[in-house]
TIKENU-353835 format. One line per field, with one value per residue: residue number from 1; residue in one letter; x, y, z of N, C-alpha, C in turn. Coordinates in pm, whole numbers, plus 32768, in hexadecimal, padded with zeros to 4 digits. Last residue first. Layout:
<zases>
num = NUM|...
residu = a|...
n_x = X|...
n_y = Y|...
n_z = Z|...
ca_x = X|...
ca_y = Y|...
ca_z = Z|...
c_x = X|...
c_y = Y|...
c_z = Z|...
</zases>
This chain:
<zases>
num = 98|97|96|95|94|93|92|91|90|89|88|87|86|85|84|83|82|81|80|79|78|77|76|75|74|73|72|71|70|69|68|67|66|65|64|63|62|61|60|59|58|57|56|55|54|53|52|51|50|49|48|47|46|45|44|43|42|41|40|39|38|37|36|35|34|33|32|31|30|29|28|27|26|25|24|23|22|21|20|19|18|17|16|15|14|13|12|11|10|9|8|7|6|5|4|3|2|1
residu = x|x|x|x|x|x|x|x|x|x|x|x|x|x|x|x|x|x|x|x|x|x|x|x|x|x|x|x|x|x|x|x|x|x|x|x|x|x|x|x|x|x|x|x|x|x|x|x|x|x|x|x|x|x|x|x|x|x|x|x|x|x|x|x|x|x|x|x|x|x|x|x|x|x|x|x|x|x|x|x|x|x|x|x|x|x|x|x|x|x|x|x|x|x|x|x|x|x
n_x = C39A|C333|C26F|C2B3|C329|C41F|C39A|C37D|C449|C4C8|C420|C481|C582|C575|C4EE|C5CA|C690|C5F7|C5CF|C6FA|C743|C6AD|C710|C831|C7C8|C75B|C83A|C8ED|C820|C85E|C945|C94A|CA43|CA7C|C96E|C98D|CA5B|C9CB|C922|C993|CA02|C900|C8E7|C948|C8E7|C970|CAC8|CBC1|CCA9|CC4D|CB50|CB90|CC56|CB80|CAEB|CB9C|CBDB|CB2E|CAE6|CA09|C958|C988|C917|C81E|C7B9|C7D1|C737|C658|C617|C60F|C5B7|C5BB|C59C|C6A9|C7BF|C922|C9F4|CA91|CBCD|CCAD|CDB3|CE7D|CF1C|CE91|CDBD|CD6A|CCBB|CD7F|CE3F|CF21|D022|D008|CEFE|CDE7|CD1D|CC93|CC24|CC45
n_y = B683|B797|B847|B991|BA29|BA80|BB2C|BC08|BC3F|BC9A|BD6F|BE26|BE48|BEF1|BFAE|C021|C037|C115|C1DD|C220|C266|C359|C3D5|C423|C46C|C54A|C5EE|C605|C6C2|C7B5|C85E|C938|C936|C826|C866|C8E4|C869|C764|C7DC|C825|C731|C6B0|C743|C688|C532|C457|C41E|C3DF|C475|C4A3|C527|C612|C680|C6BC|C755|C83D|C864|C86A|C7F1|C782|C844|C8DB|C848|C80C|C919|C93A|C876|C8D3|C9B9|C90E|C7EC|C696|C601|C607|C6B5|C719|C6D1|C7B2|C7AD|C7DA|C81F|C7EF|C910|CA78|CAFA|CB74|CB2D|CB23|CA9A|CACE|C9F8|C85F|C788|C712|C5AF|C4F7|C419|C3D0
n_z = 774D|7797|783D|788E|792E|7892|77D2|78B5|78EC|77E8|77C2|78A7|7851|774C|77D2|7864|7794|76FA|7792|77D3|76BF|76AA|7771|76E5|75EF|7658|76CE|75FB|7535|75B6|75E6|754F|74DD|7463|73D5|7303|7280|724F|719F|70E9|7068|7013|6F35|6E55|6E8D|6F10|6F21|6EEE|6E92|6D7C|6D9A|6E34|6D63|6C96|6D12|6D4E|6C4D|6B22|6A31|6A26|6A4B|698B|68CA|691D|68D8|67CE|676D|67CC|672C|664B|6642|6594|64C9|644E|64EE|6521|6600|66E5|674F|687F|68E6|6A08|6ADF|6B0B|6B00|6A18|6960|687B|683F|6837|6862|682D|679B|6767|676A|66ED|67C5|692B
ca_x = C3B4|C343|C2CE|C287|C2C7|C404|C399|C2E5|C3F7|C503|C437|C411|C569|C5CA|C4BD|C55E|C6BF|C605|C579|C6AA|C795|C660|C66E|C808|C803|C70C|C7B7|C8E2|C86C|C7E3|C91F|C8DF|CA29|CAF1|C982|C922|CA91|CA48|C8ED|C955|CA6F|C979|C8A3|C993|C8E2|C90A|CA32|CB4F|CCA3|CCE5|CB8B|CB40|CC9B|CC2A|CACA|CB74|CC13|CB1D|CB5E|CA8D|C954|C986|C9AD|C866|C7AF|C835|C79E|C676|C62B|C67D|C578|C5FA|C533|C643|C76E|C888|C9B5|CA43|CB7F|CC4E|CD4F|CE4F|CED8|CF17|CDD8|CDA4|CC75|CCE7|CDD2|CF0C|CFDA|D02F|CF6C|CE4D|CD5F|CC9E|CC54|CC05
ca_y = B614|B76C|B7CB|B92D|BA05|B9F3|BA93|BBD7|BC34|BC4E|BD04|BDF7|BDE2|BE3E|BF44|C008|BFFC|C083|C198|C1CD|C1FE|C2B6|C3BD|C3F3|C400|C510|C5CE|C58C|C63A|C77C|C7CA|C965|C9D8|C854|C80A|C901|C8C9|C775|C783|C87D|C787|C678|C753|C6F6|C5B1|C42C|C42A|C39D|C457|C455|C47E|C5B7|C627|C644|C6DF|C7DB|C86A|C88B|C84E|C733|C7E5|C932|C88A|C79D|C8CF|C997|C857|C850|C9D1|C96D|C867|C6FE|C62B|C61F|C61D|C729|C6A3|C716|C7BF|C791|C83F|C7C5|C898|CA0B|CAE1|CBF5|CB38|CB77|CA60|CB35|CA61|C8F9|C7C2|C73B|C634|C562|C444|C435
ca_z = 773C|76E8|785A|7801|7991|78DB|77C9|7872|7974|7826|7749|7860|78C6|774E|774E|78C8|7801|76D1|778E|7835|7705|7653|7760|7773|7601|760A|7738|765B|7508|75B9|7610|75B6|74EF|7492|745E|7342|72C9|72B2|7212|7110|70C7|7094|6F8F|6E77|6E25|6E93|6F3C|6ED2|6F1C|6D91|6D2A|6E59|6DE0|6C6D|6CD7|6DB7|6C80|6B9F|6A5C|6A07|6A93|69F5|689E|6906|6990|6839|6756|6816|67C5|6659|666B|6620|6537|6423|64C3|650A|65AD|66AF|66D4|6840|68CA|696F|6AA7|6AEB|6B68|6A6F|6A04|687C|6843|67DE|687E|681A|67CA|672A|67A0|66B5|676B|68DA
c_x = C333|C330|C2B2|C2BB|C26A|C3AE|C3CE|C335|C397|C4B5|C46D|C3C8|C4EE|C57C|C4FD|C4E1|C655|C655|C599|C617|C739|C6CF|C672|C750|C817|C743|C767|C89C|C873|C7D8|C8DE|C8F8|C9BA|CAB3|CA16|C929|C9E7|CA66|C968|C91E|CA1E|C9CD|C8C2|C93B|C945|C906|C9D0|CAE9|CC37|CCC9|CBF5|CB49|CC11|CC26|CB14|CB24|CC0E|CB7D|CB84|CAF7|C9ED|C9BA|C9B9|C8F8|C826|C830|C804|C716|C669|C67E|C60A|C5D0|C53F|C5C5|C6CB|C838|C925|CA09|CAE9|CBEC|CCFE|CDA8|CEA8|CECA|CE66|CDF6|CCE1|CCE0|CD66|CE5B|CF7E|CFDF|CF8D|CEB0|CDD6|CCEE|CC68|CC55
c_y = B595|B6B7|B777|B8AA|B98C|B9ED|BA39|BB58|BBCB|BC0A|BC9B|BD5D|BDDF|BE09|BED5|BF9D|BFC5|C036|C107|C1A8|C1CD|C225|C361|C3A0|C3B0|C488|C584|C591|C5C3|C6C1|C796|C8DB|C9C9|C90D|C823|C8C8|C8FD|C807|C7A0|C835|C7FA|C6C2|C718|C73D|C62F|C4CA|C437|C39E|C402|C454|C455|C526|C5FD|C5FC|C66F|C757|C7EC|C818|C88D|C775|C7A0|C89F|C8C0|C7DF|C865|C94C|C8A8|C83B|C95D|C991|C8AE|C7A1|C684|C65A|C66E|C6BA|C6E1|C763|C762|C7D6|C81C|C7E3|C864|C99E|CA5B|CB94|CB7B|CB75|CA95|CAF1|CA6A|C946|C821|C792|C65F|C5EA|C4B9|C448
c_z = 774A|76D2|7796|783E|78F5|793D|77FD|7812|7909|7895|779D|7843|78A8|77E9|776A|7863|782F|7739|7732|7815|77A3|76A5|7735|777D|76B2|7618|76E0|76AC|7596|757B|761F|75F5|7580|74F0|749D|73F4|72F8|72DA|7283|719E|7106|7094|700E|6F11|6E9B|6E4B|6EFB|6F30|6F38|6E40|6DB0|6E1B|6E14|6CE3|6CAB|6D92|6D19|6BFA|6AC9|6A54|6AA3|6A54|6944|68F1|696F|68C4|679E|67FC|6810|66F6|6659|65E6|65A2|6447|64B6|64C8|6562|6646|66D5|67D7|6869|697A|6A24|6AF8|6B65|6AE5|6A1C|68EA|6851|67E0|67FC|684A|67DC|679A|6753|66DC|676D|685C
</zases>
């Protein structure tokens, strides 16, 4: 990310670099606060830097660290793709390829 600037005094309050953007031609002023909001957001960094796709994976985890709705899901798809592969597996070698 270009443009970042340094130091306190960044405005959010929340320590860290704090990012400027840019104003551009076609951009909305409301777009340009989402996009200032966006940058600067906190859980949006470490979602980057831990690499998930958006900030909404830690709401997941601590949703699941609370109810464990996560591994009765992962349990589930781990045996329906177990019970697929044999499937897949029953149905081409009843194929005679050769």
């Amino acid at each position: 990310m270009s443009g970042r600037k340094g130091g306190g005094g960044g405005g959010s309050g929340r320590g860290g670099l704090h990012e400027r953007v840019k104003t551009a031609r076609r951009r909305t002023a409301s777009s340009t606060r989402w996009l200032q909001r966006q940058l600067n957001d906190p859980y949006v960094r470490r979602a980057q830097a831990e690499g998930y796709r958006s900030r909404a994976a830690y709401k997941l985890i601590e949703l699941d660290d609370k109810f464990g709705f996560l591994k009765k899901f992962i349990r589930a798809s781990q045996r329906l793709s177990r019970n697929l592969v044999r499937f897949i597996l029953r149905a081409f070698s009843s194929i005679n390829v050769w």
